[in-house]
N, C-alpha and C positions, 0 to 999 in steps of 0.2 A: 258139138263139143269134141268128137272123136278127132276131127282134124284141129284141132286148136294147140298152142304151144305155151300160148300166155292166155290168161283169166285177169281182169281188172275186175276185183269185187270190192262193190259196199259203192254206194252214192257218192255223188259231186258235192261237200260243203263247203261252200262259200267261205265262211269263219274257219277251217282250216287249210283254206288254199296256199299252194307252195308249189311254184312254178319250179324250182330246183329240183323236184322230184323224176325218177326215171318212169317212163309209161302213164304215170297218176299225175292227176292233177291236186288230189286232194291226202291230207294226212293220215284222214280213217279208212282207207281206200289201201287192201289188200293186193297184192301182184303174186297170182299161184301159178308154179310150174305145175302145168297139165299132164306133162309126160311122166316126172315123177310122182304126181297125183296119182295116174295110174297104176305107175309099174308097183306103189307104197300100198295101195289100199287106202289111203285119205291124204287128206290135203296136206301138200307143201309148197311152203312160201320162195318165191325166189329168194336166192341172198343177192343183195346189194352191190355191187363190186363197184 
């Protein structure tokens, strides 16, 4: 994990699948910036652009 930049957390669900999404395939399906994960002390979500 220390060399990682992107985190895709939480499972694959079928019933919320959505191809338009950026890196995830699904909508329960978190995208954590790793780097500001760190430098924050806990987890943060990319934003969307």
């Amino acid at each position: 994990l220390a060399q990682t930049d992107i985190l895709i957390d939480g499972p694959f669900v079928l019933a919320q699948k959505d191809l338009s999404l950026r890196f995830r395939g699904s909508r329960n399906q978190r995208v954590i910036d790793m780097n500001e994960t760190r430098r924050l002390g806990r987890v943060a979500l990319c934003r969307e652009e």
